[in-house]
C-alpha positions in Angstrom: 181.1 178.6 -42.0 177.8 179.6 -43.4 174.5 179.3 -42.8 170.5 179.6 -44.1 168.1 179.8 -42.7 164.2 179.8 -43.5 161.8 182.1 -41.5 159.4 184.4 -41.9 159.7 185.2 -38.0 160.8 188.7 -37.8 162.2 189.1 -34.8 163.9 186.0 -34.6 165.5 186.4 -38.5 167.1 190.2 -37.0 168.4 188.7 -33.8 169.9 185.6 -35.4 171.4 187.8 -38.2 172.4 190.5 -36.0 174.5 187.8 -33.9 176.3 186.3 -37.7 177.4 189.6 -38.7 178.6 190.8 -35.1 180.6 187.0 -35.3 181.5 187.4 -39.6 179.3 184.1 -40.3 177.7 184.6 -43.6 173.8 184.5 -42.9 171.2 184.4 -45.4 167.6 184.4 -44.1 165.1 182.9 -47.1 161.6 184.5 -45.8 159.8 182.2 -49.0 160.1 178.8 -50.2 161.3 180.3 -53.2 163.7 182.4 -51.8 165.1 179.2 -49.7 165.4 177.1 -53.2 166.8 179.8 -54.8 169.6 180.5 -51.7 169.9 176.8 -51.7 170.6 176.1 -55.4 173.6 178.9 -55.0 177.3 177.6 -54.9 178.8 180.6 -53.0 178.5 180.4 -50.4 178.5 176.5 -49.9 175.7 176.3 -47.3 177.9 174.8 -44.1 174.3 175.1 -41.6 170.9 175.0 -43.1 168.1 175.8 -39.9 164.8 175.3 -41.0 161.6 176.8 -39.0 159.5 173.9 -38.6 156.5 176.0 -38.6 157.1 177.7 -42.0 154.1 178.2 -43.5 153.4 175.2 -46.5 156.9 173.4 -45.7 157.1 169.9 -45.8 159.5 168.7 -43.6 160.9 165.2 -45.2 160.7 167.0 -48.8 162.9 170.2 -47.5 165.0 167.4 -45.8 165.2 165.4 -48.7 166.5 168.4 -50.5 168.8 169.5 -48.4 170.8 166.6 -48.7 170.6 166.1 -52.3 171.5 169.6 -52.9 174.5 169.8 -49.7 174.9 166.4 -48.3 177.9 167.4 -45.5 175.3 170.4 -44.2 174.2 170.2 -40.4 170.3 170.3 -40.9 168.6 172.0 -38.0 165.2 172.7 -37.4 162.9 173.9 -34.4 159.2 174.1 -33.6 157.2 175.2 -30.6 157.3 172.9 -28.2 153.6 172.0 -28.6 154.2 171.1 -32.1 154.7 167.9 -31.2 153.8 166.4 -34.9 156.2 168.8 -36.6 159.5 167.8 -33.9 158.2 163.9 -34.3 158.4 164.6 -38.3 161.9 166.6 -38.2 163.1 163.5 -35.9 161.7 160.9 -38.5 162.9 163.3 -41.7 166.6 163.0 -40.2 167.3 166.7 -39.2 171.0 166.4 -37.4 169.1 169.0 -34.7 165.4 169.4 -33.5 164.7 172.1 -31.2 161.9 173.7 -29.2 161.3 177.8 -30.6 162.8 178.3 -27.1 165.5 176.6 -26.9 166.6 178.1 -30.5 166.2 181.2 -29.2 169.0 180.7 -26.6 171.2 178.2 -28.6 171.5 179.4 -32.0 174.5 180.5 -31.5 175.6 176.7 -31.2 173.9 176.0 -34.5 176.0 178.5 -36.4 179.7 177.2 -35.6 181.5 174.6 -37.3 179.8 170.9 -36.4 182.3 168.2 -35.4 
């Protein structure tokens, strides 16, 4: 199991990754587009979760999805907003993310996210 994610959010990026090494899930956060294609192009680790901030400054949402899939097609694609973002969750939904959740709810269900998907 291993997982990146793309965030610039701070405080989010230290809680998630303080929770992956505490449970020894690899966790790379990407804090760039770059950095994310980069991570993404890598072959170890084989990316198992991908969690995309919805909100990530210049991201466009079917484009990341798109190449996500080209690039790990078995990966659980997550993604989560604000839940006033309503434009951004109706575009994850439309992209095909597997999961689509409020900044909220991601904030008490990583956790979920970042264990093996059945």
């Amino acid at each position: 199991m291993s997982v990146l994610h793309l965030s610039s959010d701070l405080m989010l990026v230290g809680k998630v990754s303080s929770w992956a090494k505490s449970h020894g899930v690899p966790y790379q956060n990407a804090s760039t587009l770059e950095k994310f294609d980069a991570a993404l192009a890598e072959t170890d680790p084989v990316w198992h979760t991908v969690i995309v901030d919805l909100q990530f400054r210049g991201l466009d949402i079917a484009a990341i999805h798109g190449q996500v899939r080209a690039a790990i097609p078995p990966a659980r694609l997550a993604g989560y907003a604000q839940h006033v973002m309503t434009e951004l969750i109706a575009a994850a939904k439309a992209a095909g993310f597997d999961d689509i959740l409020t900044r909220g709810q991601f904030d008490r269900q990583f956790a979920e996210l970042m264990t093996p998907h059945t």
